[in-house]
C-alpha positions in Angstrom: -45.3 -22.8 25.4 -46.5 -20.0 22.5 -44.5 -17.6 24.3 -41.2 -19.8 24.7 -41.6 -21.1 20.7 -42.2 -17.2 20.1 -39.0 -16.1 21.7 -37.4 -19.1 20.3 -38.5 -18.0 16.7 -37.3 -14.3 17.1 -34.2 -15.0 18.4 -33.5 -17.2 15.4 -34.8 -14.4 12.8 -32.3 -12.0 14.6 -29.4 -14.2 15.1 -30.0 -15.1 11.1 -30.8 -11.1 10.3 -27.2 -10.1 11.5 -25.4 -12.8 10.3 -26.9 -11.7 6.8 -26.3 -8.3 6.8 -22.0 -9.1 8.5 -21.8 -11.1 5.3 -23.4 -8.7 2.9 -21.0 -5.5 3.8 -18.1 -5.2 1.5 -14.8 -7.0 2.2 -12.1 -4.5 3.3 -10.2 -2.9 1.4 -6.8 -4.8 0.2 -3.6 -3.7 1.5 -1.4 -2.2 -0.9 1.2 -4.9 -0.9 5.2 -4.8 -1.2 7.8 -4.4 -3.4 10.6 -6.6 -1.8 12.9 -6.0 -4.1 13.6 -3.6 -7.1 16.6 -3.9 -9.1 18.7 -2.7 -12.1 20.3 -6.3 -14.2 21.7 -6.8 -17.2 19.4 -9.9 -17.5 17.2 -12.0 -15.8 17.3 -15.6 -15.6 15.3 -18.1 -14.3 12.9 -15.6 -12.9 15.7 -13.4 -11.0 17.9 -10.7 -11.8 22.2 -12.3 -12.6 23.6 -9.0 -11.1 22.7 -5.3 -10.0 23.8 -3.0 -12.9 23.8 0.3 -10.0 23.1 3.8 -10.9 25.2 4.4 -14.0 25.2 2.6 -17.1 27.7 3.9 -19.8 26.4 4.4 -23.7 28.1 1.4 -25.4 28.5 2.0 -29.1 29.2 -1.5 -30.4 25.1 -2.2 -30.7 22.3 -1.7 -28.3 22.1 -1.9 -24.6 19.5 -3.8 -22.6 18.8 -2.9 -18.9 15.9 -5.2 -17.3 14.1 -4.0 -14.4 13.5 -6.9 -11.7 10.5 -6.6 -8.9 9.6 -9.2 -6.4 6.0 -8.2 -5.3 4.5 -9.2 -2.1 0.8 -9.6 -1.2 -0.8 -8.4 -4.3 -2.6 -11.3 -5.8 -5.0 -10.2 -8.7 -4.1 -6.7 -8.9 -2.4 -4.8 -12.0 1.1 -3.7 -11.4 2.8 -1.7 -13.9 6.7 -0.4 -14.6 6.5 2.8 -16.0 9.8 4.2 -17.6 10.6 7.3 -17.6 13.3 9.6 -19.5 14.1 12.9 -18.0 10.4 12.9 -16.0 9.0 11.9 -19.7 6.9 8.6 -20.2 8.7 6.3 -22.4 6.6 2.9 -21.5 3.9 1.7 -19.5 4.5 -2.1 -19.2 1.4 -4.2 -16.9 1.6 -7.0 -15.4 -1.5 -9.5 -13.9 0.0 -10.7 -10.2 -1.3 -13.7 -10.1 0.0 -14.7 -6.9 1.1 -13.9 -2.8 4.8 -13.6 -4.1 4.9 -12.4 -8.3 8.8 -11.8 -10.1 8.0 -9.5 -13.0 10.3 -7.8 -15.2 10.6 -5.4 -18.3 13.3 -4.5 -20.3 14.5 -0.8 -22.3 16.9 -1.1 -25.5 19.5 1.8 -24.9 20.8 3.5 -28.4 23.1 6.3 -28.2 20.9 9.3 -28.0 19.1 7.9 -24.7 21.5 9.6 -22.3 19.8 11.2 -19.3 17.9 10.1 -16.0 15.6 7.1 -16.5 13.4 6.4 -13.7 11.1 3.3 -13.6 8.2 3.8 -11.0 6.0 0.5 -9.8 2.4 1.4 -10.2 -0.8 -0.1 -8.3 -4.2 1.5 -9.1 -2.7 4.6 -9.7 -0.2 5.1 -6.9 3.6 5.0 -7.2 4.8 2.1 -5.0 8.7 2.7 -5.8 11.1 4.1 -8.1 14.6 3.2 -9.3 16.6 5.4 -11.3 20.2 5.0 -12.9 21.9 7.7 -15.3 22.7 6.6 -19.3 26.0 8.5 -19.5 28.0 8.8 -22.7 31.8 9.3 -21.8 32.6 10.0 -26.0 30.6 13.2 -24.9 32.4 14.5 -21.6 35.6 13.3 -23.2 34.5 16.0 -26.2 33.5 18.3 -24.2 37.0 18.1 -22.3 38.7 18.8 -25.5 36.8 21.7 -26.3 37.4 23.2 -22.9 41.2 22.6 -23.3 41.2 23.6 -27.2 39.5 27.5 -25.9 42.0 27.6 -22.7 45.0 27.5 -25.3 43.7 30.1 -26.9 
């Protein structure tokens, strides 16, 4: 009967000895999540973009220009996620954003003066790592249109 209660008693201690040590090991590692949609608007209202602006956007000299970038993020509950826009590879903002949820709509914005004109990028950031990028040209027309002129003012000449 000592023996039985013995064997009884060990296989208790080692059945509760690995459950322990299964719980104490660290959870695994997250999954980096999704970016199910990045997008160029004009605005955003009620927590989605009204249109997709594309990959130009002309300088508009009647006052400044806004140009939101949209993301719906996937699986990323309680992580950081940034937008980080760039002009011509150079950092212009770093906006974060707490996902507090399974499926999290963020957005962030750039005023556009004349003087902007060039490439800007926007990457989505997690922990360091560039999820996605976006890009779009700021074009000023006034300055091909000049630069036309001057071409066809030297070929008379």
């Amino acid at each position: 009967m000592l023996r039985v209660l013995n064997n009884v008693l060990l296989t208790s201690l080692f059945v509760f000895s690995m459950t322990a040590s299964a719980s104490t090991e660290p959870a695994p590692a997250s999954t980096a999540g999704e970016v199910a949609r990045a997008v160029f608007a004009s605005d955003v209202i009620d927590r989605e973009p009204i249109d997709n602006i594309g990959n130009t956007v002309k300088v508009d000299y009647s006052g400044i220009q806004k140009v939101y970038f949209f993301t719906d993020l996937r699986g990323m509950d309680g992580s950081t996620v940034s937008h980080r826009w760039l002009l011509d590879g150079q950092v212009m903002a770093d906006i974060p954003f707490d996902i507090g949820g399974d499926r999290w709509r963020v957005w962030s914005s750039k005023r556009l003066l004349p003087g902007f004109e060039g490439t800007w990028t926007v990457q989505v950031v997690k922990d360091g790592k560039v999820l996605t990028s976006r890009s779009f040209q700021y074009v000023d027309d006034d300055t091909d249109k000049q630069a036309d002129n001057t071409e066809n003012n030297s070929a008379g000449k």
